[in-house]
Structures are given as structure tokens and as C-alpha cells.
HTML snippet that shows the backbone in 3Dmol.js (N, CA, C, O; Angstrom):
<script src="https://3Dmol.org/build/3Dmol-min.js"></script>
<div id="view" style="width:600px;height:400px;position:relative"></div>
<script>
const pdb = `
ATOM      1  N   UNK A   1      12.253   0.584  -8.264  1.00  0.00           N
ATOM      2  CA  UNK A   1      11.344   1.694  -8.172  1.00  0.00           C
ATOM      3  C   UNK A   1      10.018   1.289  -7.553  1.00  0.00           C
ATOM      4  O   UNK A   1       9.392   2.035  -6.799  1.00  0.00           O
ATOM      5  N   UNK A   2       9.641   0.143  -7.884  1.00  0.00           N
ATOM      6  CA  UNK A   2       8.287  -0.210  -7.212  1.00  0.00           C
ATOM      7  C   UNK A   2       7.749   0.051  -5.905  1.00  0.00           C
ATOM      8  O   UNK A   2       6.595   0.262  -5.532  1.00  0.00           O
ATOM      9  N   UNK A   3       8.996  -0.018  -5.210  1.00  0.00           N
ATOM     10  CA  UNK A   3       9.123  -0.390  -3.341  1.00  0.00           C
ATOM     11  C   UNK A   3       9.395   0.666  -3.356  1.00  0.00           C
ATOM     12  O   UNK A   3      10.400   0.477  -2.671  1.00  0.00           O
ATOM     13  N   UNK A   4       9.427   2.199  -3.613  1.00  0.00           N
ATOM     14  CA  UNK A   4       9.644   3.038  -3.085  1.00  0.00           C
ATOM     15  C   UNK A   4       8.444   4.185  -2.623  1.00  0.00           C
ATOM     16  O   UNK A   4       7.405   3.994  -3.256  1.00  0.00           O
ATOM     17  N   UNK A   5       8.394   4.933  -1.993  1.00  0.00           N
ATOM     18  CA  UNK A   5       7.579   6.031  -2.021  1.00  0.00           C
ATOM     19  C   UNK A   5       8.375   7.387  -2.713  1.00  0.00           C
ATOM     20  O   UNK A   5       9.370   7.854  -2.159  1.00  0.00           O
ATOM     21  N   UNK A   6       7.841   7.954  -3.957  1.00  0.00           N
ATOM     22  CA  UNK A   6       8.109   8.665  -4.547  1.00  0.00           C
ATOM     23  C   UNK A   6       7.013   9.612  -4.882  1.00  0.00           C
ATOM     24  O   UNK A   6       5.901   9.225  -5.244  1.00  0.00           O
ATOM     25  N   UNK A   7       7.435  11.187  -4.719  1.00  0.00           N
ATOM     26  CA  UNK A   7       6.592  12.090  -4.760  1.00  0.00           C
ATOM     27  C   UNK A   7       6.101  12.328  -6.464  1.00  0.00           C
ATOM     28  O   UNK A   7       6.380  11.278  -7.043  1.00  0.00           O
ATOM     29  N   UNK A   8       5.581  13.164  -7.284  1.00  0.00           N
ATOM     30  CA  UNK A   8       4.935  13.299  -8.313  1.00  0.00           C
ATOM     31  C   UNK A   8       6.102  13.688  -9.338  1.00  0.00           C
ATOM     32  O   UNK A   8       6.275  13.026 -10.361  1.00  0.00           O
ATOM     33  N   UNK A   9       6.782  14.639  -9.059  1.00  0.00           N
ATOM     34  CA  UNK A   9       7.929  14.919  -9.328  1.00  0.00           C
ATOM     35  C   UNK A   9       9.167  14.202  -9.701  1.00  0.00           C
ATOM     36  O   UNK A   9       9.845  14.190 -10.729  1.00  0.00           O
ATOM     37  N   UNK A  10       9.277  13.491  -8.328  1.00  0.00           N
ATOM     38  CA  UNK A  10      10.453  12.357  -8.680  1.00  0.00           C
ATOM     39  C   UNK A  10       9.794  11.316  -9.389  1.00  0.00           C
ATOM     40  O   UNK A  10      10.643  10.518  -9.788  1.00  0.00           O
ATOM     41  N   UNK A  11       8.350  10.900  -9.797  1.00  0.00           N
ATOM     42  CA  UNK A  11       7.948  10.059 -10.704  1.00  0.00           C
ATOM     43  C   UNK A  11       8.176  10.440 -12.059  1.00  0.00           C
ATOM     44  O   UNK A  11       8.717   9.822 -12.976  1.00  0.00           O
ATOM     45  N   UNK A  12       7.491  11.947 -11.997  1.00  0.00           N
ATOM     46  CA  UNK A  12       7.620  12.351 -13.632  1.00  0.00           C
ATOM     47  C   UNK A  12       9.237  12.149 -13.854  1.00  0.00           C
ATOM     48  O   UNK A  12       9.659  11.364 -14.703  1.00  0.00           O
ATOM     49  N   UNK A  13       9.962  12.803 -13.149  1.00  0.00           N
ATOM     50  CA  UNK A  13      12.092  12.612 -13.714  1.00  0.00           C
ATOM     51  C   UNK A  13      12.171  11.060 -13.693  1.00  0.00           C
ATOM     52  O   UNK A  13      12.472  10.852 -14.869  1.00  0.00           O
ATOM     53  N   UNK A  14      12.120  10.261 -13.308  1.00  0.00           N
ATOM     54  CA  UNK A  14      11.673   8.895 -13.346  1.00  0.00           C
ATOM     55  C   UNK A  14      11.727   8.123 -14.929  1.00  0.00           C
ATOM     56  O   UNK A  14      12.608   7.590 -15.603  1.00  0.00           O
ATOM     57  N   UNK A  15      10.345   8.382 -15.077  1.00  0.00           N
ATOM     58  CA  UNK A  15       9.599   7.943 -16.351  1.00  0.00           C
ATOM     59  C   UNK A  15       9.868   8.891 -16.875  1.00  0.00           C
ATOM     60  O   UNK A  15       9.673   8.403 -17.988  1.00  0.00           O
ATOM     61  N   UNK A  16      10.241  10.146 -17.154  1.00  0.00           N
ATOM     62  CA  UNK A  16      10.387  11.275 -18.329  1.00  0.00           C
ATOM     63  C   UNK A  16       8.659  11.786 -19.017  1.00  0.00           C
ATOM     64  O   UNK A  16       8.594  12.387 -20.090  1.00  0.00           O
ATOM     65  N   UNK A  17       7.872  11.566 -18.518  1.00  0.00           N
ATOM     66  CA  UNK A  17       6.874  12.468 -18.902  1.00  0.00           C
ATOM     67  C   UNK A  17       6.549  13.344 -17.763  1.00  0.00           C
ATOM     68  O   UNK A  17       7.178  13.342 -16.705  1.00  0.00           O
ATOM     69  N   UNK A  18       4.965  14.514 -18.182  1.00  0.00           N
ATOM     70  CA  UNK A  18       5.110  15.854 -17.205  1.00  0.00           C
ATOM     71  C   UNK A  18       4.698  15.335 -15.980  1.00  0.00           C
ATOM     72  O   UNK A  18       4.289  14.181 -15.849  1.00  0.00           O
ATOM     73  N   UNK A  19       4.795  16.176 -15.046  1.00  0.00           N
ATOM     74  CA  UNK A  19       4.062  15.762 -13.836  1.00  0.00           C
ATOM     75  C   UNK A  19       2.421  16.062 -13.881  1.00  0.00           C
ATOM     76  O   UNK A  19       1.641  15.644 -13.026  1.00  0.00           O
ATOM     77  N   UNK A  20       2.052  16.846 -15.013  1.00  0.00           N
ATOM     78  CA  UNK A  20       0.585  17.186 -14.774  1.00  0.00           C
ATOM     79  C   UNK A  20      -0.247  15.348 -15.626  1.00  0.00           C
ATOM     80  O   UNK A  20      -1.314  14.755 -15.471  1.00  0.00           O
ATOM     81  N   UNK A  21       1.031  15.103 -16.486  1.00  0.00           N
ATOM     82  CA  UNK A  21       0.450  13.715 -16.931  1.00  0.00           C
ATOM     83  C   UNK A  21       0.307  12.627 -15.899  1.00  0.00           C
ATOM     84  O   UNK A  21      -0.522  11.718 -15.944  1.00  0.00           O
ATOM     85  N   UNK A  22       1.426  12.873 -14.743  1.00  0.00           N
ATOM     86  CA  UNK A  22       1.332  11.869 -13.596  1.00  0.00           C
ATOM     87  C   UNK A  22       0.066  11.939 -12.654  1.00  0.00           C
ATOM     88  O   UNK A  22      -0.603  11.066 -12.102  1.00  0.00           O
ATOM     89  N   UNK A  23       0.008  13.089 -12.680  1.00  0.00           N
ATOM     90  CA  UNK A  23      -0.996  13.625 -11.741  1.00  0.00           C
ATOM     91  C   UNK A  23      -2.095  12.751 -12.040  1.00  0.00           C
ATOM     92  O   UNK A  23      -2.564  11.940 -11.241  1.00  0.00           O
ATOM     93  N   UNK A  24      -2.457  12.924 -13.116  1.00  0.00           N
ATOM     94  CA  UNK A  24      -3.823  12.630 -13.919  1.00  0.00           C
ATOM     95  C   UNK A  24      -3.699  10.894 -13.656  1.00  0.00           C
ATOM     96  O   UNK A  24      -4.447  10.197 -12.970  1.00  0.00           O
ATOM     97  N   UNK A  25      -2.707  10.550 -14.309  1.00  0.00           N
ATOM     98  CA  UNK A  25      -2.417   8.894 -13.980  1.00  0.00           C
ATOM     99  C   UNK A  25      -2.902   8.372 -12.352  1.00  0.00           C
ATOM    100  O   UNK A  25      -3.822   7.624 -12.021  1.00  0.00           O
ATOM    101  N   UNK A  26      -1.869   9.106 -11.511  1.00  0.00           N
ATOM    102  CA  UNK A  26      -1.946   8.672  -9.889  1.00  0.00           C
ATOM    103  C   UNK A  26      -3.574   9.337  -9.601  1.00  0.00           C
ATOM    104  O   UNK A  26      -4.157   8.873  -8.621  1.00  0.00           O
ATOM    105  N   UNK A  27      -4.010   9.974 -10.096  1.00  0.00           N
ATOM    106  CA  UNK A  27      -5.725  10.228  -9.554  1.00  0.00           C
ATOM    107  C   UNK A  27      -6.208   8.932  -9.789  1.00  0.00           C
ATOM    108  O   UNK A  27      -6.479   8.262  -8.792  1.00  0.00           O
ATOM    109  N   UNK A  28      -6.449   8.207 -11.432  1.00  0.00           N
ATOM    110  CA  UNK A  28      -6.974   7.329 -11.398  1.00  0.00           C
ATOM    111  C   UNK A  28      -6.779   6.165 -10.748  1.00  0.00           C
ATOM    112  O   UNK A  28      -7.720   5.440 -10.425  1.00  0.00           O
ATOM    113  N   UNK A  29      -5.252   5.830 -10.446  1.00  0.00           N
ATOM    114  CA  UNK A  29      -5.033   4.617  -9.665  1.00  0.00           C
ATOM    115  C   UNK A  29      -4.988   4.690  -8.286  1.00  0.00           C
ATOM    116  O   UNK A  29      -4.599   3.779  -7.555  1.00  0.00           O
ATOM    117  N   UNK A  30      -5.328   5.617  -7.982  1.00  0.00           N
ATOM    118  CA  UNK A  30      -6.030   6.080  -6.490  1.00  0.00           C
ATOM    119  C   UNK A  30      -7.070   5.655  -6.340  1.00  0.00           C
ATOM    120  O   UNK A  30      -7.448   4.855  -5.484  1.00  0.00           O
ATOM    121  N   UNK A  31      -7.549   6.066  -7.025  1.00  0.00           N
ATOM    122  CA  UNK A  31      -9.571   5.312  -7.270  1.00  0.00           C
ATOM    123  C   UNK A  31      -9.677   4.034  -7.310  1.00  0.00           C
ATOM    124  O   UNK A  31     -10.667   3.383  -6.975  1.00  0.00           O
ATOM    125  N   UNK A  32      -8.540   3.582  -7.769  1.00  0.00           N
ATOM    126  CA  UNK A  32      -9.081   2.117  -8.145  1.00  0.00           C
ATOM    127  C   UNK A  32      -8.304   1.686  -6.937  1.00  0.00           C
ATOM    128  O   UNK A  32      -8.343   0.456  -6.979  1.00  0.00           O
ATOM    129  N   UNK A  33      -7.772   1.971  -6.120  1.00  0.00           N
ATOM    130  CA  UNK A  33      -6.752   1.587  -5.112  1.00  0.00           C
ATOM    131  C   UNK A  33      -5.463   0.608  -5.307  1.00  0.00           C
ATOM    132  O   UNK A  33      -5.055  -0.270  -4.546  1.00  0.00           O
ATOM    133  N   UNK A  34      -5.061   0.940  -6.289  1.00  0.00           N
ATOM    134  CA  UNK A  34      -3.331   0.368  -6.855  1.00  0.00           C
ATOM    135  C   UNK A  34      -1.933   1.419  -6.180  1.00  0.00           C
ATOM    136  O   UNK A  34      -0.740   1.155  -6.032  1.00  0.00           O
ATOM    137  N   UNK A  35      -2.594   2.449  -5.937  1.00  0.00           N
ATOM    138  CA  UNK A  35      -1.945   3.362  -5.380  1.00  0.00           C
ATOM    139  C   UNK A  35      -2.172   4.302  -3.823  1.00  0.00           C
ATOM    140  O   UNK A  35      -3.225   4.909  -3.629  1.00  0.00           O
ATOM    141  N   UNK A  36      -1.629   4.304  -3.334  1.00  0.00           N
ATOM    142  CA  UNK A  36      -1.675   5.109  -2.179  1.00  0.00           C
ATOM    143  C   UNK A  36      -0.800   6.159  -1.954  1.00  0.00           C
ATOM    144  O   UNK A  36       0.405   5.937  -2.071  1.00  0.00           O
ATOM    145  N   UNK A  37      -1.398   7.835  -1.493  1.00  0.00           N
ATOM    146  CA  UNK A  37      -0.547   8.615  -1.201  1.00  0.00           C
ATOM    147  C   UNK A  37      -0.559   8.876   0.399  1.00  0.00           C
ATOM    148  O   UNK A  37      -1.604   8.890   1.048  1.00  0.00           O
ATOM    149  N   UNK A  38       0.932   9.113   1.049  1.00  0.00           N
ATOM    150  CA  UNK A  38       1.228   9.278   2.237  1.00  0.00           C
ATOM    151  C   UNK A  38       1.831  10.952   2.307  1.00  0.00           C
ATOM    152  O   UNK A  38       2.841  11.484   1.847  1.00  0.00           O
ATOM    153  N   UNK A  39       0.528  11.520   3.216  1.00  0.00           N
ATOM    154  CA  UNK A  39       1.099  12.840   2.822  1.00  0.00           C
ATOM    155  C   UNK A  39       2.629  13.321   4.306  1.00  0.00           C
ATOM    156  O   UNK A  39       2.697  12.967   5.483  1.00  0.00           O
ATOM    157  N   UNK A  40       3.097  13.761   3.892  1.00  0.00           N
ATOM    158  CA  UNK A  40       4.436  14.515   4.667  1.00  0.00           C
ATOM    159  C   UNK A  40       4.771  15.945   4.588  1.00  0.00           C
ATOM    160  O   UNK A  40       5.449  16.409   3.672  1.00  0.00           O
ATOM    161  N   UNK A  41       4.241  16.706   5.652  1.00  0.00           N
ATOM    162  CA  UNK A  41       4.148  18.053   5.743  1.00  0.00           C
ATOM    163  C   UNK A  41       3.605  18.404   4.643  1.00  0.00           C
ATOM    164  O   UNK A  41       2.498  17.889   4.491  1.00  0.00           O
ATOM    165  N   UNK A  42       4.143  19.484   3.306  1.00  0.00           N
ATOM    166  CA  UNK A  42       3.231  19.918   2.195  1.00  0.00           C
ATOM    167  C   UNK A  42       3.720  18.898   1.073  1.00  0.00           C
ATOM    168  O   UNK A  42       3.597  19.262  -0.097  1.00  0.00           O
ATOM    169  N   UNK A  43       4.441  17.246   1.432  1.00  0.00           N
ATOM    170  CA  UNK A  43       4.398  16.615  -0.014  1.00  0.00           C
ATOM    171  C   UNK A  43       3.883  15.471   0.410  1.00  0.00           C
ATOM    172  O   UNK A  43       3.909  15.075   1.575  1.00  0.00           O
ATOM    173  N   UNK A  44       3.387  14.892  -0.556  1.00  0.00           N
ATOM    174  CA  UNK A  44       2.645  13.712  -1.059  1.00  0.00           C
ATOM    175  C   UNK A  44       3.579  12.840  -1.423  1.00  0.00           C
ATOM    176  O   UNK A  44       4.282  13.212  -2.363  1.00  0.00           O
ATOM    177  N   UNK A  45       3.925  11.237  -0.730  1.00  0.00           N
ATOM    178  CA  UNK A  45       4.592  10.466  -1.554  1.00  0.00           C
ATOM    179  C   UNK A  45       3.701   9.296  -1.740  1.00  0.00           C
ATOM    180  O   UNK A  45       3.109   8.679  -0.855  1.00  0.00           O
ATOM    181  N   UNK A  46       3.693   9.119  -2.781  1.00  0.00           N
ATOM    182  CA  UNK A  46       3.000   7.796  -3.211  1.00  0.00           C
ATOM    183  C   UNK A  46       3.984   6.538  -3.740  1.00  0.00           C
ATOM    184  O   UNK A  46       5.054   6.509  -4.348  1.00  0.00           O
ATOM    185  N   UNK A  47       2.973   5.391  -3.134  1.00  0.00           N
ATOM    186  CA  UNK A  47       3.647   4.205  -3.196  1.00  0.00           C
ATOM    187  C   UNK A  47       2.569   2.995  -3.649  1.00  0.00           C
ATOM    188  O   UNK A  47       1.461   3.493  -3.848  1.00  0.00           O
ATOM    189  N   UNK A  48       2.588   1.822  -3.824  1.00  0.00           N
ATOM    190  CA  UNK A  48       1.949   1.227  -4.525  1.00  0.00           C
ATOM    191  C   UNK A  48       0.926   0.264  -3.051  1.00  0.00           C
ATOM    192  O   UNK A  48       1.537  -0.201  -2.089  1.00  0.00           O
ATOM    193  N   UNK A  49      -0.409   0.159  -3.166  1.00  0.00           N
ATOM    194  CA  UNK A  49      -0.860   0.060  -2.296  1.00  0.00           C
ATOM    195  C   UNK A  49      -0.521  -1.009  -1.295  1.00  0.00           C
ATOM    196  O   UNK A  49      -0.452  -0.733  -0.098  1.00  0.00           O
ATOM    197  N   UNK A  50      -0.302  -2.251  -1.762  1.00  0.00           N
ATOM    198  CA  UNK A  50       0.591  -2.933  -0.848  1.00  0.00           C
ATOM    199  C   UNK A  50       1.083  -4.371  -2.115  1.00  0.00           C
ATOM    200  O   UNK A  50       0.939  -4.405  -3.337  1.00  0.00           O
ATOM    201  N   UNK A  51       1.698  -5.436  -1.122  1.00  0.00           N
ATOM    202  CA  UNK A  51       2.607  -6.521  -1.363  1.00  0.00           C
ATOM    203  C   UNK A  51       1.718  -7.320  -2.711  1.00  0.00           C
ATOM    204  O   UNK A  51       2.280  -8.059  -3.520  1.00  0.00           O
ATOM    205  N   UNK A  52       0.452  -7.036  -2.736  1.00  0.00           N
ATOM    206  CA  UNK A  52       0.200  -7.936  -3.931  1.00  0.00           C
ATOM    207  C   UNK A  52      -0.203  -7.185  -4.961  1.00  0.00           C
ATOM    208  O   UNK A  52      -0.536  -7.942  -5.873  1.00  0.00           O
ATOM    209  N   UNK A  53      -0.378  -5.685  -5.357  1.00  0.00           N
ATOM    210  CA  UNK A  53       0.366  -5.203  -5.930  1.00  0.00           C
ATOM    211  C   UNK A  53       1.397  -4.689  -6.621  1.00  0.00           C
ATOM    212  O   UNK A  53       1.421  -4.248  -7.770  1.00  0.00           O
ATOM    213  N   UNK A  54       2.164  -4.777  -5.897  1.00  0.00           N
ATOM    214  CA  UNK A  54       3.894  -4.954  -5.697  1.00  0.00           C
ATOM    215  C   UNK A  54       4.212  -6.061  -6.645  1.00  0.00           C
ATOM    216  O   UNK A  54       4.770  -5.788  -7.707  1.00  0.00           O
ATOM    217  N   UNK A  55       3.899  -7.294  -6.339  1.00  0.00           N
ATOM    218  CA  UNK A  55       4.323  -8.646  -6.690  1.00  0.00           C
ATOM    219  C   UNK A  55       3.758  -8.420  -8.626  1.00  0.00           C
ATOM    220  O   UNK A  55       4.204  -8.787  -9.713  1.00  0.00           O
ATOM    221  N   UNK A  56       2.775  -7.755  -8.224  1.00  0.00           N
ATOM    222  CA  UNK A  56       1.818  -7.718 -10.208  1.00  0.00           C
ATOM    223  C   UNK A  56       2.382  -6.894 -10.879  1.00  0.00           C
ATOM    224  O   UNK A  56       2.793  -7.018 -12.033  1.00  0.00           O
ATOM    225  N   UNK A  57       2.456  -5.616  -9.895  1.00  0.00           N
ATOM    226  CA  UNK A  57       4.012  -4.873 -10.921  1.00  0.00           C
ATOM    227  C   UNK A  57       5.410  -5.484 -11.685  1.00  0.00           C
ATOM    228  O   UNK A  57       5.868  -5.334 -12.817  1.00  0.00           O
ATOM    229  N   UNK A  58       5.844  -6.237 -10.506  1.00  0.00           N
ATOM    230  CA  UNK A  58       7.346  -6.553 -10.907  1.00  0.00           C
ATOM    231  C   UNK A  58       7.258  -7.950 -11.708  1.00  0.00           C
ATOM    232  O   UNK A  58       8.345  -8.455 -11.989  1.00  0.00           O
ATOM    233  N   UNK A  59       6.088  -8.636 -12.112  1.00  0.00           N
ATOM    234  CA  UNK A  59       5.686  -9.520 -13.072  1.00  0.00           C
ATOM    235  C   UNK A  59       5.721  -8.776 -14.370  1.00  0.00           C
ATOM    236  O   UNK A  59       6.575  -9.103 -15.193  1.00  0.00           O
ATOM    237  N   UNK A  60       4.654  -7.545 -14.712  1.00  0.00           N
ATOM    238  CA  UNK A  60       4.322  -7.212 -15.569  1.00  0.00           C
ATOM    239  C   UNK A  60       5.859  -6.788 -16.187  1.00  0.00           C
ATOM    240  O   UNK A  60       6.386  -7.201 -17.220  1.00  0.00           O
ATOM    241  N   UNK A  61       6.306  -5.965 -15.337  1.00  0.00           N
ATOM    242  CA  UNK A  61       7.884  -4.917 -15.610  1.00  0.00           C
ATOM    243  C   UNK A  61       8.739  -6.683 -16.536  1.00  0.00           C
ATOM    244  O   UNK A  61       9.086  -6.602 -17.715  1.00  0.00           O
ATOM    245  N   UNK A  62       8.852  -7.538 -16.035  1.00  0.00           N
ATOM    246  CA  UNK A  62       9.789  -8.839 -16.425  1.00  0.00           C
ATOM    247  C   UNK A  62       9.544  -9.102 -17.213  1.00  0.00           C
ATOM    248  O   UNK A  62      10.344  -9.360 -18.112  1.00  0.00           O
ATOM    249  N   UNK A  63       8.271  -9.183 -17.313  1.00  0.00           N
ATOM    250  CA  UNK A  63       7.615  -9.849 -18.867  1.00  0.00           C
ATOM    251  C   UNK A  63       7.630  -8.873 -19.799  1.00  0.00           C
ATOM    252  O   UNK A  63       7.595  -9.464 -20.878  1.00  0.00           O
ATOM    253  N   UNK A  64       7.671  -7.339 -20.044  1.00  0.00           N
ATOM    254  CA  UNK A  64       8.065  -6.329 -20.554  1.00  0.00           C
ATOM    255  C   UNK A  64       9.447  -6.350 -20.839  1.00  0.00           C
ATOM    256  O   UNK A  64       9.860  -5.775 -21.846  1.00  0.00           O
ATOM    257  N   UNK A  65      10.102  -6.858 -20.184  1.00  0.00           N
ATOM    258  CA  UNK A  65      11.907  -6.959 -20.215  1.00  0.00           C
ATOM    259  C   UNK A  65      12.322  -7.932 -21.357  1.00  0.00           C
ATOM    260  O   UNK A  65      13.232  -7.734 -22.162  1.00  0.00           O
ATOM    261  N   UNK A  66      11.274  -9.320 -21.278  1.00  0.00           N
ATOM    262  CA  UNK A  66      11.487 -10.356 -21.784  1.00  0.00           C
ATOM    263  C   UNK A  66      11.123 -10.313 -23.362  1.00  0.00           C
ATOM    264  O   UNK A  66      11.596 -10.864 -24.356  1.00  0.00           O
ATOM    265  N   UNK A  67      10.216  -9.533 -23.163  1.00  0.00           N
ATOM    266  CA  UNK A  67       9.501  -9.346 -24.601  1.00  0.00           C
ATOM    267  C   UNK A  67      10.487  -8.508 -25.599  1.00  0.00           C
ATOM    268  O   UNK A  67      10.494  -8.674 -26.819  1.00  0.00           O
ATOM    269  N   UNK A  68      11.304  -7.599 -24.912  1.00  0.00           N
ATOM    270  CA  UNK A  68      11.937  -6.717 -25.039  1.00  0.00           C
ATOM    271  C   UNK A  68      13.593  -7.373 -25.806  1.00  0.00           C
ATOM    272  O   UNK A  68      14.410  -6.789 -26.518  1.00  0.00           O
ATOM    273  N   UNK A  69      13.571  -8.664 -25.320  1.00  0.00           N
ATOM    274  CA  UNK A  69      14.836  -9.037 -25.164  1.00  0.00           C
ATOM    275  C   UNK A  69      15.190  -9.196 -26.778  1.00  0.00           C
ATOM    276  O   UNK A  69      16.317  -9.544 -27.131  1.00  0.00           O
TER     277      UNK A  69
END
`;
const viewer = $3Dmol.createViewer("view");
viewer.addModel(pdb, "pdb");
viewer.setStyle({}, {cartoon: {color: "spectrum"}});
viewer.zoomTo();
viewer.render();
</script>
């Protein structure tokens, strides 16, 4: 999921919470620039701003897995 561009929608079905909760989420990590949206005609897909981001996600997600185990 990390590497993808996914609109607000396919995030909320995703993770299972609303999209007005995503919304609110992807505003703030917009600001802080962890996130980037690429708009396409009337949708928005957002994706994670780039490769070293990327790399801090799929750390955090493992170590969540591990903890988990």
C-alpha cells in the first residue's frame, strides 16, 4: 500500500475508517509534507511524498508486525 497512489476513498476502504477522518489526517500530513496529492481530472490521488518517506513507513509498518507477533 505504501507505493501506491490512492484516492481518499480507496484509503478510507483500506484502513476501514470514514473518509471525512482521512480527510482530516491527509490535511495534516500535507502540511508537514509526508504526503502529496496528485490531482487527476476531479480526483485527488495521494501518495507518500517520496523514497525516504517510503523507506520510514515500511520500517514503522515491520516493527508494528513484529511487535504484533
Amino acid at each position: 500500500m505504501s507505493n501506491k497512489k490512492l484516492t481518499v476513498n480507496e484509503i478510507a476502504d483500506e484502513i476501514g475508517i470514514t473518509q471525512s477522518a482521512i480527510s482530516h489526517q491527509l490535511k495534516l500530513l500535507r502540511q508537514t509534507g509526508l504526503v502529496k496529492g496528485i490531482r487527476d481530472g476531479q480526483k485527488i490521488y495521494y501518495e507518500l511524498s517520496d523514497q525516504h518517506i517510503t523507506t520510514i513507513f515500511e520500517q514503522v509498518r515491520e516493527h508494528v508486525r513484529e511487535r504484533n507477533l
